[in-house]
N, CA, C and O atoms as a GROMACS GRO file, in nm:
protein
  540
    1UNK      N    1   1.490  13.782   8.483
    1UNK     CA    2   1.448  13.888   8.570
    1UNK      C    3   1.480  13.860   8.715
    1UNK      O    4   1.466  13.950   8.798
    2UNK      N    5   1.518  13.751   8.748
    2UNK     CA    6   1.507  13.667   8.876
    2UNK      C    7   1.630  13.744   8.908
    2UNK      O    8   1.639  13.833   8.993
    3UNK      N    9   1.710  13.705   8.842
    3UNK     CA   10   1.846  13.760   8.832
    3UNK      C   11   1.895  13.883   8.850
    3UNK      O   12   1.998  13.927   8.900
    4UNK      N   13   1.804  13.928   8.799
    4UNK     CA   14   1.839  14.099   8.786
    4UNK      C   15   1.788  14.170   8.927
    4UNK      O   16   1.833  14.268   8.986
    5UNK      N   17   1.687  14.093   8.954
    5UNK     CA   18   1.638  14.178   9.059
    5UNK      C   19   1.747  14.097   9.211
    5UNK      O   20   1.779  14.158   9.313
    6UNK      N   21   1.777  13.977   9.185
    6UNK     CA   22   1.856  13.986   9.286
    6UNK      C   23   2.000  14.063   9.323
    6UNK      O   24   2.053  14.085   9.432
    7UNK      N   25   2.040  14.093   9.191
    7UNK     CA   26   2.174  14.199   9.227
    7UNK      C   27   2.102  14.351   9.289
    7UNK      O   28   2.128  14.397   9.400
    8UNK      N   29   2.017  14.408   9.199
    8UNK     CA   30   1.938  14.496   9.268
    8UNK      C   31   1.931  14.477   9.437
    8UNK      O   32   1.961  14.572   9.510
    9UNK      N   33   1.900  14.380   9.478
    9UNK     CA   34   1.863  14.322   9.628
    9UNK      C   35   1.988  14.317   9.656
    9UNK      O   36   2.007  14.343   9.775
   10UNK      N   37   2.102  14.289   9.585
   10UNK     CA   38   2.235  14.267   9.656
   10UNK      C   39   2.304  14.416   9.719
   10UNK      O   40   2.367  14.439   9.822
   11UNK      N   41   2.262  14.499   9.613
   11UNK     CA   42   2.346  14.634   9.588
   11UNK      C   43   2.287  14.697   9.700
   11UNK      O   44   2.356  14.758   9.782
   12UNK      N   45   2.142  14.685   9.712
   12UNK     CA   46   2.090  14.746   9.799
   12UNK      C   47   2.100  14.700  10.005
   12UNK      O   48   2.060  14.770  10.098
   13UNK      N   49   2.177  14.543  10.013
   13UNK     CA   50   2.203  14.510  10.077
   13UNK      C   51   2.311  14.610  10.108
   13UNK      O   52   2.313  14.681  10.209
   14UNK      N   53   2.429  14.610   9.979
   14UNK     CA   54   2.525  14.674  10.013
   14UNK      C   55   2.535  14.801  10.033
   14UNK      O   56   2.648  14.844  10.054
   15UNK      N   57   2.437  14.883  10.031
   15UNK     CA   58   2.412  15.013  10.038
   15UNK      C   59   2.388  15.071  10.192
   15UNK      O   60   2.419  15.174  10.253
   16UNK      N   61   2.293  14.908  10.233
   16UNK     CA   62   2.276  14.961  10.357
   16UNK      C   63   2.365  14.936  10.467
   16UNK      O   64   2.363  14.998  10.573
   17UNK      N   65   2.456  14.828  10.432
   17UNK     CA   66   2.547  14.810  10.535
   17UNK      C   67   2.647  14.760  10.545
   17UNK      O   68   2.695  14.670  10.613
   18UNK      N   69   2.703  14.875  10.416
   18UNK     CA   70   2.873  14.897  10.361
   18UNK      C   71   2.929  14.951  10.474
   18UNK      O   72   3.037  14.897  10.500
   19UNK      N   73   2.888  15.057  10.568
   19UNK     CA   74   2.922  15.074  10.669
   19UNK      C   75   3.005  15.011  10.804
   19UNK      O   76   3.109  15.032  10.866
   20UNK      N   77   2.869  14.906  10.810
   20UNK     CA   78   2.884  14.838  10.908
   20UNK      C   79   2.997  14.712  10.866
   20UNK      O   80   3.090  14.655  10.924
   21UNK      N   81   2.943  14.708  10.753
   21UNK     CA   82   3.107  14.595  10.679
   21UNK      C   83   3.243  14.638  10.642
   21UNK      O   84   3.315  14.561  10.578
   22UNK      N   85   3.287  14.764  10.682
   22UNK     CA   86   3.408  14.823  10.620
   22UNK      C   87   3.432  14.835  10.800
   22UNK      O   88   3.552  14.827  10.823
   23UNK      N   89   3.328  14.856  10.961
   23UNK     CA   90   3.349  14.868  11.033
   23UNK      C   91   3.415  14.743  11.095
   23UNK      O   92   3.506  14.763  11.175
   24UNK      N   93   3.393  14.667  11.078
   24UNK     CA   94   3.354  14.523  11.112
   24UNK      C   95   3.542  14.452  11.085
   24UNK      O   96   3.622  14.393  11.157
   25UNK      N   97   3.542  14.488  10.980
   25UNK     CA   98   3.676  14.433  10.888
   25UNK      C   99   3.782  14.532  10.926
   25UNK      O  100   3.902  14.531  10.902
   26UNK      N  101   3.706  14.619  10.991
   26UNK     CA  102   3.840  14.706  11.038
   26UNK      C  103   3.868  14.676  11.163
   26UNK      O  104   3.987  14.673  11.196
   27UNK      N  105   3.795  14.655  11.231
   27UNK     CA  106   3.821  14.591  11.396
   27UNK      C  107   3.859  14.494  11.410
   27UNK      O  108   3.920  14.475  11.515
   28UNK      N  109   3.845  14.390  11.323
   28UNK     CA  110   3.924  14.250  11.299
   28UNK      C  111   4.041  14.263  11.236
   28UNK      O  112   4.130  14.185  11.270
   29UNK      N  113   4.066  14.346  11.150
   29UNK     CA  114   4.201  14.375  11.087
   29UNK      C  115   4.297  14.426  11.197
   29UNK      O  116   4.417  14.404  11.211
   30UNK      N  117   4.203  14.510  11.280
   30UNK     CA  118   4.339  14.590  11.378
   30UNK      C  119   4.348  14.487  11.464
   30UNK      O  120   4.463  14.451  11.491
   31UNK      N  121   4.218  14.404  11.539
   31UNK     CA  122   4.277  14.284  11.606
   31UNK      C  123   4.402  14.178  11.623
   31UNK      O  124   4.487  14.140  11.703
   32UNK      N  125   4.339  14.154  11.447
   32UNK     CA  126   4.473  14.081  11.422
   32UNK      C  127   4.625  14.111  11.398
   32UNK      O  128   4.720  14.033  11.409
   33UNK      N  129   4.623  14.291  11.350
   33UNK     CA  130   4.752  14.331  11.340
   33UNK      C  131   4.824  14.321  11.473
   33UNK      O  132   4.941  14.291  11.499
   34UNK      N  133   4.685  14.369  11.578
   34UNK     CA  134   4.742  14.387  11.733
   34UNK      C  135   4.804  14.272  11.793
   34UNK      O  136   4.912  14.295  11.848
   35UNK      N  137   4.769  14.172  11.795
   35UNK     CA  138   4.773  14.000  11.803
   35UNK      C  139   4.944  14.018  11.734
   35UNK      O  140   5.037  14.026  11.815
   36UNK      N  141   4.963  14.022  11.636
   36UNK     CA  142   5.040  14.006  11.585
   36UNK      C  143   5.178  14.080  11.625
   36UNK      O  144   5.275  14.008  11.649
   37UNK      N  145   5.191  14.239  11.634
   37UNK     CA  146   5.246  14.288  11.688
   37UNK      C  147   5.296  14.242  11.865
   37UNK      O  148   5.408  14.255  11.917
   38UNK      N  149   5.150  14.177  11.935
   38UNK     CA  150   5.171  14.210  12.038
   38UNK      C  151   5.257  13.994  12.054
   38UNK      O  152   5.294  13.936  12.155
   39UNK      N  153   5.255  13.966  11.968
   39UNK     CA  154   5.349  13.798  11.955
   39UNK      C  155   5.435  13.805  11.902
   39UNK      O  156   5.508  13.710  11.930
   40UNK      N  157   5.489  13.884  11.815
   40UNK     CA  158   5.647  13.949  11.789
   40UNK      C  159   5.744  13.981  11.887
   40UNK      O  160   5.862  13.951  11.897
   41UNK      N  161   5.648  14.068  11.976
   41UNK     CA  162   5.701  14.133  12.104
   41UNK      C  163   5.747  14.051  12.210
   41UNK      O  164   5.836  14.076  12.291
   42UNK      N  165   5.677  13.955  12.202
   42UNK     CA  166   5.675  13.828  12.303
   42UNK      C  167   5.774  13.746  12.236
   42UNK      O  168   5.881  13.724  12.293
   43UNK      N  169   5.761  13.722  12.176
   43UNK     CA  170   5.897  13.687  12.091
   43UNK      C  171   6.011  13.712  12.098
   43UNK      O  172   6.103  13.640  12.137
   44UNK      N  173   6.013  13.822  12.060
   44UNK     CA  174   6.180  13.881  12.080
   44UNK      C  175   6.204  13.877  12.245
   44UNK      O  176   6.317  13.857  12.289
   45UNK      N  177   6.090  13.895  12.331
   45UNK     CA  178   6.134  13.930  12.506
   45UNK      C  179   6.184  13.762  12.516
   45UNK      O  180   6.285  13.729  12.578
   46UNK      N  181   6.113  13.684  12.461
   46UNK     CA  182   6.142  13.543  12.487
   46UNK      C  183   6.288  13.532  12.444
   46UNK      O  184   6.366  13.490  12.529
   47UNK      N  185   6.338  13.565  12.317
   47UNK     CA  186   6.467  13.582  12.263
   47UNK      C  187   6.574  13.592  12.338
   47UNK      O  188   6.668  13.517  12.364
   48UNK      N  189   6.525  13.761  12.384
   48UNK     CA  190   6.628  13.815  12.459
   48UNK      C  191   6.622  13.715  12.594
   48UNK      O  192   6.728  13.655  12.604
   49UNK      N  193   6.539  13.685  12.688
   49UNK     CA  194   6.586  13.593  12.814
   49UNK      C  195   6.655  13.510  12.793
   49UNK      O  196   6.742  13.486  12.877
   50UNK      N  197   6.647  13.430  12.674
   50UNK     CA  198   6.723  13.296  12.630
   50UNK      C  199   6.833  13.353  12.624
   50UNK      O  200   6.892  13.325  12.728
   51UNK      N  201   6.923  13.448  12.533
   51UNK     CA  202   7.030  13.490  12.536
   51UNK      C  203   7.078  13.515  12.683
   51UNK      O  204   7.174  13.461  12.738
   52UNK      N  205   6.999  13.601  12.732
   52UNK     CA  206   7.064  13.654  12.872
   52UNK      C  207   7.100  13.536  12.905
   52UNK      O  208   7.218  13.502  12.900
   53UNK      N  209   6.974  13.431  12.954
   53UNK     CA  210   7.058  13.346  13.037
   53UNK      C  211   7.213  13.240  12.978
   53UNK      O  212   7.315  13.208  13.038
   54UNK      N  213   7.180  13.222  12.882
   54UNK     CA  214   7.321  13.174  12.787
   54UNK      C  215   7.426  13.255  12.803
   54UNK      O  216   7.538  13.210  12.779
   55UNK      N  217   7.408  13.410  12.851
   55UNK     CA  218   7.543  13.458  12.890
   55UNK      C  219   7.561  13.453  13.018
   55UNK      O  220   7.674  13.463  13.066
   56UNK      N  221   7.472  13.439  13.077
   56UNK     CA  222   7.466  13.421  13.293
   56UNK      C  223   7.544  13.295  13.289
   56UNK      O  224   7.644  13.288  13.361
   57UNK      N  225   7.511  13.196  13.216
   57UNK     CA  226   7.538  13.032  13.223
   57UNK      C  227   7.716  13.089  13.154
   57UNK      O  228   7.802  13.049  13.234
   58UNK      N  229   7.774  13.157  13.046
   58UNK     CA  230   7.887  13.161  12.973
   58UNK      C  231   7.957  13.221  13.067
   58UNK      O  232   8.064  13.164  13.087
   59UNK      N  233   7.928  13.351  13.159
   59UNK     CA  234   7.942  13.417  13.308
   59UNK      C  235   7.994  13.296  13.429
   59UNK      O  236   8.087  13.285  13.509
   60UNK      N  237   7.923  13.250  13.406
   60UNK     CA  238   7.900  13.147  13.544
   60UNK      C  239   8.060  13.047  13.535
   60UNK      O  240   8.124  13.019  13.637
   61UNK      N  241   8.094  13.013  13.417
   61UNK     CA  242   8.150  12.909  13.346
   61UNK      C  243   8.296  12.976  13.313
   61UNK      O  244   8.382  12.901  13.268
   62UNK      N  245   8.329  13.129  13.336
   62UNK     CA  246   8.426  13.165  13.262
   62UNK      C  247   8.467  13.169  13.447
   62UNK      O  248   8.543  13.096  13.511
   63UNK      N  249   8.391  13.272  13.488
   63UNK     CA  250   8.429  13.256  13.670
   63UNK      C  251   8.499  13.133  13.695
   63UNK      O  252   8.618  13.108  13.711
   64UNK      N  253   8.373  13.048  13.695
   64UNK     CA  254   8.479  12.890  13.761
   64UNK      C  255   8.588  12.830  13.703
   64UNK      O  256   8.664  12.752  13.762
   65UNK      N  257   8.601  12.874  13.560
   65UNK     CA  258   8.731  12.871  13.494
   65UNK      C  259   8.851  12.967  13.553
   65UNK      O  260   8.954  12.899  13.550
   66UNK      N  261   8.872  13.072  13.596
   66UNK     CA  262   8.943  13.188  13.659
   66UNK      C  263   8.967  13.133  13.764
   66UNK      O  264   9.083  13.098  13.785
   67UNK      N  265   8.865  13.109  13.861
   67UNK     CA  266   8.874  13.054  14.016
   67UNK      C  267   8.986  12.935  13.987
   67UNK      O  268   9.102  12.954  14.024
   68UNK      N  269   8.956  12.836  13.930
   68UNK     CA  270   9.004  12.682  13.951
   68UNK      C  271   9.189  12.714  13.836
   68UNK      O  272   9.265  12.620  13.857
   69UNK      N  273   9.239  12.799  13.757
   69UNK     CA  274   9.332  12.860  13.700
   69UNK      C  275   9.409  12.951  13.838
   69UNK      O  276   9.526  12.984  13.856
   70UNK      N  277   9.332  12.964  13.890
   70UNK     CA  278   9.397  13.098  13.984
   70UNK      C  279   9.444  13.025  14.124
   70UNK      O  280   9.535  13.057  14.201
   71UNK      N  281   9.348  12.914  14.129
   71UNK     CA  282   9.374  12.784  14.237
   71UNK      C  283   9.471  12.652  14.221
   71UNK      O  284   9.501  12.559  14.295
   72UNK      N  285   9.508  12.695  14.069
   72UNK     CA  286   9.609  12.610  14.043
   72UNK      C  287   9.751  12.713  14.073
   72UNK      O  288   9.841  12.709  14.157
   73UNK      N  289   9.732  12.767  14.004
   73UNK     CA  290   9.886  12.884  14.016
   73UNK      C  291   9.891  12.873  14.136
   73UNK      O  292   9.974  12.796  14.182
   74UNK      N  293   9.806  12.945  14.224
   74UNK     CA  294   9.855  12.966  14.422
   74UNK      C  295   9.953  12.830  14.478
   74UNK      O  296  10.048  12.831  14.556
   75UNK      N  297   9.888  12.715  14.403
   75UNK     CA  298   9.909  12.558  14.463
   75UNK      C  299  10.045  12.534  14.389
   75UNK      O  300  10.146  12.498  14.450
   76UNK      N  301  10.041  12.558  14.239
   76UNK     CA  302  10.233  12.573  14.206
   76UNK      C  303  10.306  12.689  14.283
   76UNK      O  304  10.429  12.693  14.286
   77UNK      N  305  10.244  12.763  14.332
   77UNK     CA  306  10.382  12.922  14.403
   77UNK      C  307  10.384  12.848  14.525
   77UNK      O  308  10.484  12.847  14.596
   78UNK      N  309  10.274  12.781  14.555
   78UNK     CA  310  10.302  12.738  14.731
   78UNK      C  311  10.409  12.617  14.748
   78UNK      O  312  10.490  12.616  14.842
   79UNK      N  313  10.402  12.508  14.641
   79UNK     CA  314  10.469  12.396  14.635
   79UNK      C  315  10.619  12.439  14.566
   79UNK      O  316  10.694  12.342  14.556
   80UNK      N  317  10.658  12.533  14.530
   80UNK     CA  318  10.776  12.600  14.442
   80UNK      C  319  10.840  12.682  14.488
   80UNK      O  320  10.955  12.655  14.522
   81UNK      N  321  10.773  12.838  14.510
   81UNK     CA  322  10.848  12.920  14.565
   81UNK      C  323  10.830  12.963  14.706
   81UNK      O  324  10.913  13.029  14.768
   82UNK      N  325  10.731  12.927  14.747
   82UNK     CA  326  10.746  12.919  14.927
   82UNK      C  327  10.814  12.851  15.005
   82UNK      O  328  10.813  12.902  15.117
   83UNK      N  329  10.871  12.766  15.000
   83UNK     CA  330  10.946  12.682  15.055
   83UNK      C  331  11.108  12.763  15.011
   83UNK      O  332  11.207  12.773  15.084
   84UNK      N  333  11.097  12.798  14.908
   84UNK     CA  334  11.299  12.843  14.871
   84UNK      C  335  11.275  13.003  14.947
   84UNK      O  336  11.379  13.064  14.971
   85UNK      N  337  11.162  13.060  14.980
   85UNK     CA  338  11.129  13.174  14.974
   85UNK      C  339  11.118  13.193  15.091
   85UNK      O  340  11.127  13.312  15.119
   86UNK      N  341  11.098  13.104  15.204
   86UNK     CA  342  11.029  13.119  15.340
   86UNK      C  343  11.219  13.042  15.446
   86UNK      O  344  11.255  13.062  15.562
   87UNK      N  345  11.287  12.964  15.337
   87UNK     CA  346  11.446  12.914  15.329
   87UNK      C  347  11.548  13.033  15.344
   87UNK      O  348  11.645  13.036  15.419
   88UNK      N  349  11.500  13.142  15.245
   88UNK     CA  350  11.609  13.247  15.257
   88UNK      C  351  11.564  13.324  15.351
   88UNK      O  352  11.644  13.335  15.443
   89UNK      N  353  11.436  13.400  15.368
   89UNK     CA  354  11.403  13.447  15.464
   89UNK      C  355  11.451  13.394  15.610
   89UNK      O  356  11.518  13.459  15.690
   90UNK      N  357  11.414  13.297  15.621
   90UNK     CA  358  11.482  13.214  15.774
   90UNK      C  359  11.621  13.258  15.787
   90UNK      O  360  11.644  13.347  15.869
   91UNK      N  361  11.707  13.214  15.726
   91UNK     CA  362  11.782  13.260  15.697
   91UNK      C  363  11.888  13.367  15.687
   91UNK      O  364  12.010  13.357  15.706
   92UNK      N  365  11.786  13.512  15.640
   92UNK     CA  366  11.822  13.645  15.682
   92UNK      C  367  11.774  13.690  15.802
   92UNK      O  368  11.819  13.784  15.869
   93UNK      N  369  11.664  13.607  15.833
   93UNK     CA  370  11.585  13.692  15.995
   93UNK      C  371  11.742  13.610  16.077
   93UNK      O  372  11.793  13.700  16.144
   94UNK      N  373  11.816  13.497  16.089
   94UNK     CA  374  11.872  13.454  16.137
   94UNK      C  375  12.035  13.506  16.165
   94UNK      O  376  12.108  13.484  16.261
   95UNK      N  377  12.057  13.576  16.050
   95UNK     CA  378  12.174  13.651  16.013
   95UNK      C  379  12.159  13.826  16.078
   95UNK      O  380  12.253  13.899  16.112
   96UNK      N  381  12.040  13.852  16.080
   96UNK     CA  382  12.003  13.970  16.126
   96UNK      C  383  12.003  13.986  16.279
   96UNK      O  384  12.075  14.066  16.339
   97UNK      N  385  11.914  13.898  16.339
   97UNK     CA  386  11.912  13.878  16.477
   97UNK      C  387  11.970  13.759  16.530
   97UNK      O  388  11.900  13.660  16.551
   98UNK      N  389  12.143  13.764  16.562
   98UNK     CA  390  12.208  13.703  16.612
   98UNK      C  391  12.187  13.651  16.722
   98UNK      O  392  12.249  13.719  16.804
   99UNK      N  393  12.136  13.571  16.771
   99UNK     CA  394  12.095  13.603  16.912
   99UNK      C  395  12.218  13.471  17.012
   99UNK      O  396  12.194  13.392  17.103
  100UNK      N  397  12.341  13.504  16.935
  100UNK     CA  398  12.414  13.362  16.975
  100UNK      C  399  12.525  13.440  17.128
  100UNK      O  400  12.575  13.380  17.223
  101UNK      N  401  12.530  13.563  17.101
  101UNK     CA  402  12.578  13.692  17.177
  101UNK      C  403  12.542  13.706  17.326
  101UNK      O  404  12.617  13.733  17.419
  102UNK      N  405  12.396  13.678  17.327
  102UNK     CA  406  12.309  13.646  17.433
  102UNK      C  407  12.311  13.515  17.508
  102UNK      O  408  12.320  13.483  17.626
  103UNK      N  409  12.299  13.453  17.396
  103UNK     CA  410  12.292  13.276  17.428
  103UNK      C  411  12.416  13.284  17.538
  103UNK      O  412  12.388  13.257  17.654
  104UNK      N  413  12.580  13.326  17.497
  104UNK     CA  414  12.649  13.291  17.531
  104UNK      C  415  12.672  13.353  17.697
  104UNK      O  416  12.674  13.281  17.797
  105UNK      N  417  12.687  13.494  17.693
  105UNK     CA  418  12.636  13.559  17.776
  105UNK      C  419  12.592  13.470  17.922
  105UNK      O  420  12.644  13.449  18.032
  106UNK      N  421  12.473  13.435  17.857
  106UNK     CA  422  12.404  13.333  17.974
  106UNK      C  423  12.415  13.235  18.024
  106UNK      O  424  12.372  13.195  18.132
  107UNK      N  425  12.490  13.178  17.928
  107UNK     CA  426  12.544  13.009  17.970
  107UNK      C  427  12.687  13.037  18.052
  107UNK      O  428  12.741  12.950  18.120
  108UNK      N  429  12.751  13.202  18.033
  108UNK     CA  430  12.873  13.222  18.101
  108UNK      C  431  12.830  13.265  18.241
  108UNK      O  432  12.895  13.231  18.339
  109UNK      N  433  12.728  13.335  18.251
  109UNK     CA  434  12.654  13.328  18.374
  109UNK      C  435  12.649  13.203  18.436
  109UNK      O  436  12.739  13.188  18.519
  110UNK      N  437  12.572  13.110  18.422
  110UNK     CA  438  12.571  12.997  18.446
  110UNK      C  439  12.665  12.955  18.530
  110UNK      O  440  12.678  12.951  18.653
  111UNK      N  441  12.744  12.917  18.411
  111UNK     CA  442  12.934  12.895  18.500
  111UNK      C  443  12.975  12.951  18.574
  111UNK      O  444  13.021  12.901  18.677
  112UNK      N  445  12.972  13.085  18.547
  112UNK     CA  446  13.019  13.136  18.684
  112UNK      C  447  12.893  13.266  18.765
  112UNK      O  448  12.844  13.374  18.732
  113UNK      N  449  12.887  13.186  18.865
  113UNK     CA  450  12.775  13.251  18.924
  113UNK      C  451  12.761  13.421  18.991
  113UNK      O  452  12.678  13.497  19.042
  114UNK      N  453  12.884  13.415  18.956
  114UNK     CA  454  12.880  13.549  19.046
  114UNK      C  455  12.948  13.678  18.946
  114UNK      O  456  13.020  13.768  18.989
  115UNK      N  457  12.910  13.663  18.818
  115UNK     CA  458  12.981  13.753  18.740
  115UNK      C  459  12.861  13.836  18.629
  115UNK      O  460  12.872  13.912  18.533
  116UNK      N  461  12.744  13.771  18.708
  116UNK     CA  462  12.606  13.828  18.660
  116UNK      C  463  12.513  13.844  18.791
  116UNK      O  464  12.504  13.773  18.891
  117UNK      N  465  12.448  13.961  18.756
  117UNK     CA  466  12.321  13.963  18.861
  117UNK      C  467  12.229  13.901  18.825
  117UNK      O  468  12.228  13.860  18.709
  118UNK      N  469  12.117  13.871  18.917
  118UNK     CA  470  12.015  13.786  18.863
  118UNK      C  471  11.904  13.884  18.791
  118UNK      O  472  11.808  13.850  18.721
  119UNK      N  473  11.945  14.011  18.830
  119UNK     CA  474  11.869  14.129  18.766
  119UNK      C  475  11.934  14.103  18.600
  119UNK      O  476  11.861  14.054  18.514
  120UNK      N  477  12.057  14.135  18.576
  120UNK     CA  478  12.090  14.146  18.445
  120UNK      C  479  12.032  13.996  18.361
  120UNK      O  480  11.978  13.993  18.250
  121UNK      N  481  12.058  13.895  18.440
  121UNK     CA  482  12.041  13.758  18.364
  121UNK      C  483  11.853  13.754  18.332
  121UNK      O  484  11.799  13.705  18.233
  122UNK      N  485  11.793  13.814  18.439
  122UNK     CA  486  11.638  13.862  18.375
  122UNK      C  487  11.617  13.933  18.255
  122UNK      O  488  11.524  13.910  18.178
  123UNK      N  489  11.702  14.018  18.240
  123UNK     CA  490  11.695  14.138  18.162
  123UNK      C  491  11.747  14.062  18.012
  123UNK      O  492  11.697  14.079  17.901
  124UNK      N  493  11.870  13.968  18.052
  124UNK     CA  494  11.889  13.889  17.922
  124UNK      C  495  11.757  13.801  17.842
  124UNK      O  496  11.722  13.802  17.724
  125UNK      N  497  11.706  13.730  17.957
  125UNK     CA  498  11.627  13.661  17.896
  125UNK      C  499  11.450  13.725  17.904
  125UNK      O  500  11.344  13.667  17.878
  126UNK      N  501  11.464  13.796  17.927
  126UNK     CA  502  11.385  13.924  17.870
  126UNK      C  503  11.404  13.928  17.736
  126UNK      O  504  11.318  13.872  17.669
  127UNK      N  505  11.511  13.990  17.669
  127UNK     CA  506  11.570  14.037  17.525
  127UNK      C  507  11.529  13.896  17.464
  127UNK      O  508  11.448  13.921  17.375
  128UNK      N  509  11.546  13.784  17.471
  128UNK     CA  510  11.599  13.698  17.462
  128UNK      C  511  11.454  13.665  17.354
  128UNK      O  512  11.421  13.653  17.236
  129UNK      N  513  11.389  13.660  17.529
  129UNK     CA  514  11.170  13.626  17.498
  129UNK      C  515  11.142  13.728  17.340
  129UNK      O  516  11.088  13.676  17.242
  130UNK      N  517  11.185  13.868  17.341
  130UNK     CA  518  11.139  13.962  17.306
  130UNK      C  519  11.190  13.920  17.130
  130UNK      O  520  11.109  13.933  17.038
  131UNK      N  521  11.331  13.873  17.108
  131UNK     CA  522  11.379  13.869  16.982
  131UNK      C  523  11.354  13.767  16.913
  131UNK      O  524  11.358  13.761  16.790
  132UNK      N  525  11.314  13.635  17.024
  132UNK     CA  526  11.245  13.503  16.977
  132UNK      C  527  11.109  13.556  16.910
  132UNK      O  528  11.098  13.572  16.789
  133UNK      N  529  11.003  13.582  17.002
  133UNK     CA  530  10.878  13.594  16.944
  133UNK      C  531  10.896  13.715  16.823
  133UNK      O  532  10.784  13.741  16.778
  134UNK      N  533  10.949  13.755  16.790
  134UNK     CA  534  10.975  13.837  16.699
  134UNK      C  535  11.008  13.786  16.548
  134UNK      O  536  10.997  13.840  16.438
  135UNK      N  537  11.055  13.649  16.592
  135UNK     CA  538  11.132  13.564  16.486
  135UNK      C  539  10.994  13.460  16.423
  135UNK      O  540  11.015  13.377  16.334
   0.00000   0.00000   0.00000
């Protein structure tokens, strides 16, 4: 009878506060789903920064690869073709602006003093200033 009457006492426990125990287990259930959801989330944000920065750092690394490739080439065109390149140029600026026409001009002045004005022999080396700095 001991027995019997304690399930009686049980049922009636449960009668009165099935309520409050289906409330109870539900607020801890959503707790923990929330918890859970809300450390997933954190998770993946953690994820994703790690990636990002592994591509900032792969970013960072492809740049200084480009830079130091792009700083080599300039340093072979400068040691290679600037020099044969800056050779012909001289070269044609030299073939272009004769300036041996003038030169002579003046040194014939020179010699003979009186077959130039000192106006014209200004005026030469005028041209002279003007086709140099030009060169």
């Amino acid at each position: 009878m001991k027995q019997h009457s304690s399930k009686i006492q049980g049922r009636g426990f449960w009668k009165r506060h099935r309520r409050k125990v289906y409330l109870t287990l539900g607020v801890f259930g959503s707790g923990y789903l929330a918890y859970k959801l809300y450390d997933s989330h954190r998770r993946r944000l953690s994820d994703l920064e790690r990636q990002l920065a592994g591509e900032r750092e792969n970013e960072e690394l492809i740049k200084a690869q480009m830079q130091a490739h792009f700083e080599n080439i300039q340093r072979i065109a400068d040691a290679t073709t600037l020099p044969h390149s800056m050779g012909y140029l001289s070269s044609r600026v030299a073939e272009e602006l004769d300036l041996s026409h003038l030169t002579e001009r003046l040194i014939r002045g020179k010699g003979q003093p009186n077959t130039m004005s000192s106006s014209e022999k200004l005026e030469l080396w005028d041209k002279l200033k003007i086709l140099i700095s030009e060169q």
